[in-house]
C-alpha positions in Angstrom: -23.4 8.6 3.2 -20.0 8.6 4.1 -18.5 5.2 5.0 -16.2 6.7 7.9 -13.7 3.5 7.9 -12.9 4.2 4.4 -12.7 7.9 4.7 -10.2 7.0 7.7 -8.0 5.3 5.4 -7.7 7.6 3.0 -7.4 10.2 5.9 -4.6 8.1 7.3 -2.5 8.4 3.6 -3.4 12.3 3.5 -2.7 13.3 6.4 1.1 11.9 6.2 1.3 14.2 2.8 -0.3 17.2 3.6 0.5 17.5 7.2 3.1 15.2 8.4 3.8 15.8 12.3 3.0 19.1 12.1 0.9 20.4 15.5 0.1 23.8 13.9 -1.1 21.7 10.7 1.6 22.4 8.2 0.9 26.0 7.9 2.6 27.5 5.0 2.0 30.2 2.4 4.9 29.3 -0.4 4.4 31.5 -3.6 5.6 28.8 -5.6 3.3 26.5 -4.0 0.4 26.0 -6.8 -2.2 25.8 -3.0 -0.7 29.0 -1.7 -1.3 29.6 1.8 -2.6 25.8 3.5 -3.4 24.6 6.5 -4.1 20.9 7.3 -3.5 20.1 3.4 -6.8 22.9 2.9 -5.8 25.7 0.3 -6.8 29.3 0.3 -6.9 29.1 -3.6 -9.2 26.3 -3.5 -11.1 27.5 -0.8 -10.9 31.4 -0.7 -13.7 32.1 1.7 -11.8 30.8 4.5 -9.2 32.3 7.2 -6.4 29.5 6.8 -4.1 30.7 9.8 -7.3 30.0 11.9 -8.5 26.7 10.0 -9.4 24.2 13.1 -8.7 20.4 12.3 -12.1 19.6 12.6 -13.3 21.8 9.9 -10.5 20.9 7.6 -12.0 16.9 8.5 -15.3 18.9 7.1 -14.4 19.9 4.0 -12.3 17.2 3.2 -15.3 14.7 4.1 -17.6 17.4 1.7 -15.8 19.0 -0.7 -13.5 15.9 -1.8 -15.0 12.2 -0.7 -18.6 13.3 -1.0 -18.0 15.5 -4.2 -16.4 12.5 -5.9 -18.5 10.1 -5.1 -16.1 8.0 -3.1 -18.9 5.7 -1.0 -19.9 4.2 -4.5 -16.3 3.2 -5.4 -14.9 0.1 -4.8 -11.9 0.3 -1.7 -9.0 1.3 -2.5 -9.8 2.8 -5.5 -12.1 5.2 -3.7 -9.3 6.2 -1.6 -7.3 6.6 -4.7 -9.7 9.0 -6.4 -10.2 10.9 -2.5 -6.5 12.0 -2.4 -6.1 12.6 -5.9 -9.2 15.0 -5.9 -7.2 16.5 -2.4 -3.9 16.7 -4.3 -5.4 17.9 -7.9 -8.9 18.2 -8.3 -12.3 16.9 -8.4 -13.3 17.4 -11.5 -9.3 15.6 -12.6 -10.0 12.9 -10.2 -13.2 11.9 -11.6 -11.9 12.4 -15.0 -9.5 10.5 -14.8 -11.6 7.6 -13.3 -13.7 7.2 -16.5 -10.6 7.0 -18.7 -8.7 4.6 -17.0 -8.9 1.2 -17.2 -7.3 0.3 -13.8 -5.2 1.9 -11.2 -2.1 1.4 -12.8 -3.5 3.5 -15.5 -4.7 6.0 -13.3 -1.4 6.0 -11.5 0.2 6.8 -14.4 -2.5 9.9 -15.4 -1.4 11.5 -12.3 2.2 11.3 -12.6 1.8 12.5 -16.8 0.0 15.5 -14.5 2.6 16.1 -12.7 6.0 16.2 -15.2 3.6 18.1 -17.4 3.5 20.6 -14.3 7.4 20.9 -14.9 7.7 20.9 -17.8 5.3 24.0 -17.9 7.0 25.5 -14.9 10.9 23.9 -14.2 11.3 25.4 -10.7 8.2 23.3 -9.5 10.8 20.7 -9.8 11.7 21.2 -6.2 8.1 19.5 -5.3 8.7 16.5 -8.0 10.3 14.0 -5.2 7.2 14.7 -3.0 4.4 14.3 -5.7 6.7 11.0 -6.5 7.0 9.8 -3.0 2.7 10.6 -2.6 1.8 8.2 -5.6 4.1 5.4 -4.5 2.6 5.5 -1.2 -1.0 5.4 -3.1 0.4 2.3 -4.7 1.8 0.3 -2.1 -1.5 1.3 -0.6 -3.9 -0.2 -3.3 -1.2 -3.2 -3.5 -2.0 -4.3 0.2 -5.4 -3.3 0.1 -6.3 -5.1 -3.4 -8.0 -8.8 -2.5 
């Protein structure tokens, strides 16, 4: 069951990251992107079967309700982690998302996982580089985020 105030919030954090003010829904199709071509934060690597340039709003809302917050379970987490785990699955993965919730012991830690995932992206590839300041900017977000939203 998808709590749809909680999937708002985390909409509201991804939506700033994935889209920004784009009206066209951030269309782009950077080779060095590791999504490729995207539209509304929805990747044709991830989701091959689909004709990004025509992706609707709605059915990115769709898949991200499905294929992320479903997927990881986020109506059985505790707020804000859930949101937490929603855009990390958006960002890097379910399966990483969820992986990393069982080996963390709180979401400092789990913080910490993504941004480890991320330098190791560099130091894999240097010229991803150009994408560290946004990956960067996207977790402190997520932790001013859980810092408000933490009772």
């Amino acid at each position: 069951m998808l709590d749809v105030n909680e999937f708002r919030k985390g909409m509201g954090l991804i939506a700033k990251w994935e889209w920004g003010d784009k009206e066209d829904g951030g269309y782009t199709n950077d080779p060095e992107d590791p999504g490729g071509e995207t539209k509304w934060g929805i990747s044709k690597r991830a989701h091959p079967e689909l004709d990004i340039k025509r992706l609707t709003p709605e059915k990115a809302l769709e898949i991200y309700a499905k294929d992320y917050w479903e997927k990881c379970g986020c109506d059985q987490i505790d707020f804000p982690l859930n949101v937490l785990v929603f855009d990390t699955a958006v960002n890097i993965g379910p399966a990483r998302a969820l992986g990393w919730l069982k080996a963390s012991k709180d979401t400092g830690e789990y913080l910490n996982f993504r941004k480890q995932h991320y330098i190791s992206i560099i130091n894999k590839d240097p010229p991803k580089v150009r994408f560290l300041r946004g990956w960067l900017g996207r977790l402190n977000d997520l932790a001013k985020f859980i810092d408000i939203n933490t009772p």
